[in-house]
C-alpha positions in Angstrom: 0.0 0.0 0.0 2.6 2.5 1.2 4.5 1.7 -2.4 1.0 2.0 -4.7 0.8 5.2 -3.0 5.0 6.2 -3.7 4.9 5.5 -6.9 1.3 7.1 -7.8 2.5 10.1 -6.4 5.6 10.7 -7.2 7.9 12.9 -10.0 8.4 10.6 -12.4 10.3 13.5 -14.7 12.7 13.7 -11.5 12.6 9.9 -11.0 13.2 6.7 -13.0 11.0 4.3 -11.0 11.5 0.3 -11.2 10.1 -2.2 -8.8 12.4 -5.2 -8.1 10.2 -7.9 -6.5 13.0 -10.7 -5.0 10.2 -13.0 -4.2 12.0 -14.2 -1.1 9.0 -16.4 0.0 8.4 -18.7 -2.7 10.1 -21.9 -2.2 12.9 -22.6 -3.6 13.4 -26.4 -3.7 17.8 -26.7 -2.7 17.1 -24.1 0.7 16.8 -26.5 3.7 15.0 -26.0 5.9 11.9 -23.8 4.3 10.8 -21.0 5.5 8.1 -21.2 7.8 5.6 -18.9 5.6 5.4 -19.2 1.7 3.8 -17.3 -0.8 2.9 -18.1 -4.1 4.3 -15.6 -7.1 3.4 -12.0 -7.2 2.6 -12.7 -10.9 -0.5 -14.4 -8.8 -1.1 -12.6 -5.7 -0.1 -8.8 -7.0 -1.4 -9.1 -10.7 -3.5 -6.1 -10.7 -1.1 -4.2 -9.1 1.8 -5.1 -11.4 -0.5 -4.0 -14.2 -1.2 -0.6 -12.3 2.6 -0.3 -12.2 2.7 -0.6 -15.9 0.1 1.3 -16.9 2.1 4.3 -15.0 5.6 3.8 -17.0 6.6 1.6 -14.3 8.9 -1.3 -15.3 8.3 -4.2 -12.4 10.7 -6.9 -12.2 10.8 -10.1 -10.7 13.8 -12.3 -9.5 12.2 -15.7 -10.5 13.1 -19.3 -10.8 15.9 -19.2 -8.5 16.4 -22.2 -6.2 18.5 -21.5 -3.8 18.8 -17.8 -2.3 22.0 -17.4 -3.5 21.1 -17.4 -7.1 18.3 -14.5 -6.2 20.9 -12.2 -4.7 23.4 -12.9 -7.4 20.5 -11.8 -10.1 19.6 -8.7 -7.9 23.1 -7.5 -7.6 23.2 -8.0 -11.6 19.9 -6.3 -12.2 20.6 -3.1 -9.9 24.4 -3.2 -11.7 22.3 -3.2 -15.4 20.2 -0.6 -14.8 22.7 2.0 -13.2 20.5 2.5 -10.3 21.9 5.6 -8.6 19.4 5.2 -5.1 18.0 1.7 -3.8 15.5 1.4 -1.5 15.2 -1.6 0.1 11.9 -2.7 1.8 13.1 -4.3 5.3 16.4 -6.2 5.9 15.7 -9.6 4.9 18.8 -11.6 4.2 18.7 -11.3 0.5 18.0 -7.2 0.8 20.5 -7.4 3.3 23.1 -9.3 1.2 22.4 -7.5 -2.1 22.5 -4.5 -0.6 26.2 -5.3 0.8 27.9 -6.2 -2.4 25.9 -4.1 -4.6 27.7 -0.9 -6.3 24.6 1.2 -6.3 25.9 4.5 -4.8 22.9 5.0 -2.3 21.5 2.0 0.0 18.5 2.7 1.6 17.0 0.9 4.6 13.6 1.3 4.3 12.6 0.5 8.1 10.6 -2.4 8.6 10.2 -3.1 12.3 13.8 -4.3 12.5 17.7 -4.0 12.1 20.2 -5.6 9.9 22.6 -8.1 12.1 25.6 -5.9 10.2 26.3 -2.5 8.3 24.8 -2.9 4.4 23.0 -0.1 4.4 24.3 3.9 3.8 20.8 5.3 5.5 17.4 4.5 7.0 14.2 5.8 6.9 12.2 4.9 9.9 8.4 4.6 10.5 8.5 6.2 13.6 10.1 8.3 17.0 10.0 5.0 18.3 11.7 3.4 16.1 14.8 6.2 15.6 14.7 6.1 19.8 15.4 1.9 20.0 17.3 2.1 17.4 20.1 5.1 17.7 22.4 2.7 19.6 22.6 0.1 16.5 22.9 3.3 14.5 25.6 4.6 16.0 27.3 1.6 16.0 27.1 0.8 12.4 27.6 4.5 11.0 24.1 3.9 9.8 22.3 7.9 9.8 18.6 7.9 9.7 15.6 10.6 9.8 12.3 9.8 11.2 9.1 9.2 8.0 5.6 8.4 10.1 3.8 6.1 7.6 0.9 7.8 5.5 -1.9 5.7 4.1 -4.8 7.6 2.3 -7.5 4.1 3.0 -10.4 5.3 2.1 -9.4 5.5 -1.9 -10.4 1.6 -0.8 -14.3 2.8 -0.1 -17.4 1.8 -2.4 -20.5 3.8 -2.5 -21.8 2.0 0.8 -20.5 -0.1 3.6 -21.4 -3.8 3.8 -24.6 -4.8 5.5 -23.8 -6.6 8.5 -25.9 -9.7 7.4 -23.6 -9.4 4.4 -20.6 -10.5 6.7 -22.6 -13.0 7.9 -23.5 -11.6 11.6 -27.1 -10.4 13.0 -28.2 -6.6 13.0 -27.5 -6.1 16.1 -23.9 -7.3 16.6 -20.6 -5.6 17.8 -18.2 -6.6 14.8 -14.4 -6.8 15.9 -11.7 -7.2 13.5 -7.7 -7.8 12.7 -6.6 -7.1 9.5 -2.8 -9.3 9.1 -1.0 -11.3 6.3 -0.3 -13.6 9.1 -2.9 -14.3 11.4 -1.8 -17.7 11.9 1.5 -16.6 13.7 0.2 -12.6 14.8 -2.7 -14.7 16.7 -0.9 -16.1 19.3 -2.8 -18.4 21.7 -3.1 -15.5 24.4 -4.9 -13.3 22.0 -6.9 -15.9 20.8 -7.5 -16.2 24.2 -8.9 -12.9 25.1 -10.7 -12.9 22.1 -12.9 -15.8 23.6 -13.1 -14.2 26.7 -14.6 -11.1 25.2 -16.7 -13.0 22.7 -18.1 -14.8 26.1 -19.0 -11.6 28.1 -20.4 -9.7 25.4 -22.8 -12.2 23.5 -23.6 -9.5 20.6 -19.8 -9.3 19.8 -18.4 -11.3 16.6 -14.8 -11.5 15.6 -14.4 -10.9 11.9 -10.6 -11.5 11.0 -9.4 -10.3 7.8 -6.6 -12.0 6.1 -5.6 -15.5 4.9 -5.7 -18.2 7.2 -3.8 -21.0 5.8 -5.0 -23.4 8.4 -8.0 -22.0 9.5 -8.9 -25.9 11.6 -6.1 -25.1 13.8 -7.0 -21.3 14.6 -10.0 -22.4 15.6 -9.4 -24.3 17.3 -8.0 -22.3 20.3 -11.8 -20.6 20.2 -13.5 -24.0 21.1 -13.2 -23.8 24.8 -15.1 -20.6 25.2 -17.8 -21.7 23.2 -18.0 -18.9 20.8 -17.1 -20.4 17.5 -20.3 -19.4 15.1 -19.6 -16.0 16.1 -15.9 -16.3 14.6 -16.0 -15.5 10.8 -12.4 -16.3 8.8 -13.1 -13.3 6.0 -10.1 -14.2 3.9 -7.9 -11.8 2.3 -9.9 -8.7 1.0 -8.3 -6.1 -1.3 -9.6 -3.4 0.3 -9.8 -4.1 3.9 -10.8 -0.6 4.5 -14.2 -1.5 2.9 -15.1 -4.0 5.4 -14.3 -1.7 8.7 -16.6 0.4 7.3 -18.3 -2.1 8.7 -17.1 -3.2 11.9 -16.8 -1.5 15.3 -13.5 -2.1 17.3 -9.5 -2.9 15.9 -8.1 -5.6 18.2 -4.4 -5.3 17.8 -2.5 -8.1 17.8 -0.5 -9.0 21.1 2.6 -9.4 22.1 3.7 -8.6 18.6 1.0 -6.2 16.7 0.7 -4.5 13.7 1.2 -1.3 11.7 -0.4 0.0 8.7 -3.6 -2.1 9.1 -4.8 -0.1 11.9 -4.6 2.9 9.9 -7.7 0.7 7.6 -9.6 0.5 10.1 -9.5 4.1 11.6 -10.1 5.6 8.7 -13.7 3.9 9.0 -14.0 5.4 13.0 -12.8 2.4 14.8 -11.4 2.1 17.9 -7.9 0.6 18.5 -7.8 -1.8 21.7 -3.7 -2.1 21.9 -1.1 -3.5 24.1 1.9 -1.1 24.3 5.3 -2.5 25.7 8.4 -0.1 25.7 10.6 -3.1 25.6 9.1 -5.6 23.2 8.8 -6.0 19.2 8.6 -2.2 17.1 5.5 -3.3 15.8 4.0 -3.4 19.2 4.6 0.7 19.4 2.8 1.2 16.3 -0.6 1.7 17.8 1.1 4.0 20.5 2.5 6.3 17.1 -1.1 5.8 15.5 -3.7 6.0 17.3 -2.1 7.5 20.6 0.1 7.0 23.3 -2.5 7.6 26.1 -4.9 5.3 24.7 -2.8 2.1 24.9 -2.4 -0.8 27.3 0.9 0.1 29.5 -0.1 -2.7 31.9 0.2 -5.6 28.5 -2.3 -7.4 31.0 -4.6 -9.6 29.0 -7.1 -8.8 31.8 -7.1 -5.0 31.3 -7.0 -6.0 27.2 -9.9 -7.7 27.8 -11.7 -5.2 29.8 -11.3 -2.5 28.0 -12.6 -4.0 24.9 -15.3 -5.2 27.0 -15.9 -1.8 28.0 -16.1 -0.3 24.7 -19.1 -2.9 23.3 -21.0 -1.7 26.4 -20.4 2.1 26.9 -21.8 4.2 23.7 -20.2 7.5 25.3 -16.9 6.1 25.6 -17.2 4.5 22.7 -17.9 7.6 20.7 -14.8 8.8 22.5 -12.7 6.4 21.3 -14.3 6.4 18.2 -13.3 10.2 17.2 -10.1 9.1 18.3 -9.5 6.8 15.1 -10.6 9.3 13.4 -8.8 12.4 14.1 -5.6 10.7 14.1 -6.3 8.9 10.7 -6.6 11.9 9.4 -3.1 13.2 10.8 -1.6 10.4 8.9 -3.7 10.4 5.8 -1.8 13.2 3.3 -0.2 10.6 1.2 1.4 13.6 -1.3 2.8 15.2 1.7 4.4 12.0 2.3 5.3 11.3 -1.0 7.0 14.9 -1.2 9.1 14.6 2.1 10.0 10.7 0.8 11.2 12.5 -2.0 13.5 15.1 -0.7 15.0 13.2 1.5 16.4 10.6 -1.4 17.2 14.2 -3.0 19.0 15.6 0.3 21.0 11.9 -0.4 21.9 12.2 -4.0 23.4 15.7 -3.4 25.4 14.9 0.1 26.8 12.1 -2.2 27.4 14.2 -5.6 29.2 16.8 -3.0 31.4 13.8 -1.7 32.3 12.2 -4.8 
């Protein structure tokens, strides 16, 4: 979302845009062991938005067939040597970002922050999602010569909107319900067994709540099965991936944020459409559980990371209409803080321009 919203934005008489996909989640059949989460080929999963891409000027490439990841970073390296790439932006420090960066000759590395840090210096800057991040980070920083600026994410969800929300007997629940959601890639790892837990325990004190996950589920049996002791499962509804998750909180009522590791960006969906975020916020644990703190506000996040007082409060909030409504303008008004995706766009571009002249000065 955050590169649709780049590239649709941006000076393309300044910039020469390509999109290098490394597809590091396919399987490759000589790595051993496999990763513990596959994908199947963006030519599948991103075919509209490669075509979008297109359509704009945009060549997309993708690093495909390889079979071990050795072969994808040698054919990254090659790629970003072919096309004379002066800046490189690299989404996250996965080993074969990481690698490619590191024996790359592209003049500029960017790490573009993705909750975590490379294990050594590859990288010639960062741009980082958030104070928090630049504040846990500054050590490693220092230590690797690595200079950074601080870029809060932008995400302008409601371009995801049709004319009218879905009915809620459309998402399969009565008129009357409380709809929560999570919106995740992952849900089968971000759902660990103590949220699934208060889930159930929420589900079980507030009988007109459903929980409305949206995301794939590859083994949907399994997830479920950590409802079953609360006896709450017709009022757990596995939506699938969606393409414009936004859509559907139109629908619901309340974000539950993943614990202990949380999310980012996908609360941003759902406050555009007035819901409330109920978040865990530790200090000390993951990045990604900060991100509601950045979003949605440091004052209205757990500080205890008590599943009790998680549960509560979301209890709380299906029960209460004035605190709801609170909460409620709360997602709201700080969507809309983080909503001006040209702005973003703009200050994403000056700082690679800042870059390009430091490094013209230099060399």
């Amino acid at each position: 979302q955050i590169l649709r919203q780049i590239i649709a934005h941006t000076d393309h008489e300044k910039f020469k845009v390509t999109v290098i996909s490394t597809e590091r989640l396919v399987v490759r059949p000589l790595e051993y062991p496999f990763a513990n989460y596959l994908s199947e080929s963006s030519r599948l999963r991103a075919k509209q938005t490669i075509e979008v891409f297109e359509k704009m000027g945009v060549h997309v490439a993708l690093i495909e067939g390889d079979v071990t990841y050795r072969q994808t970073i040698d054919n990254t390296v090659k790629l970003l040597d072919k096309l004379q790439v002066d800046i490189a932006v690299f989404h996250g420090h996965d080993e074969v970002n990481t690698v490619s960066s590191y024996f790359s000759d592209v003049p500029i590395r960017v790490l573009f922050d993705h909750g975590s840090w490379p294990a050594f210096p590859a990288f010639d800057f960062a741009i980082l999602s958030s104070q928090e991040a630049y504040q846990k980070a500054c050590k490693d920083h220092l230590l690797q010569g690595l200079e950074s600026c601080v870029l809060d994410f932008c995400v302008y969800a409601k371009a995801q909107w049709q004319g009218e929300p879905f009915s809620k007997k459309e998402l399969g629940a009565r008129d009357d319900s409380f709809i929560m959601t999570t919106i995740s890639n992952h849900l089968d790892s971000r759902l660990s067994v103590q949220m699934c837990q208060a889930i159930g325990e929420i589900l079980k004190r507030c009988p007109k709540a459903y929980y409305m996950p949206i995301g794939n589920v590859q083994n949907p049996e399994k997830l479920r099965a950590r409802f079953e002791p609360y006896g709450v499962n017709e009022r757990v509804v596995f939506l699938g991936s969606k393409p414009n998750p936004s859509q559907y909180a139109r629908s619901m009522h309340l974000y539950l944020n993943e614990f202990p590791f949380g999310s980012g960006l996908a609360m941003l969906d759902a406050m555009a459409a007035g819901c409330p975020v109920v978040s865990m916020h530790d200090p000390e644990g993951p990045l990604q559980a900060s991100y509601a703190g950045t979003y949605f506000g440091k004052e209205w996040v757990i500080k205890s990371c008590k599943k009790e007082d998680y549960v509560d409060l979301a209890c709380q909030l299906t029960q209460d209409p004035a605190l709801y409504r609170k909460w409620s303008e709360q997602a709201t008004k700080q969507y809309e803080i983080h909503a001006d995706v040209k702005a973003y766009t703009k200050a994403f571009e000056a700082i690679l321009v800042l870059l390009l002249r430091n490094y013209n000065s230099k060399y």
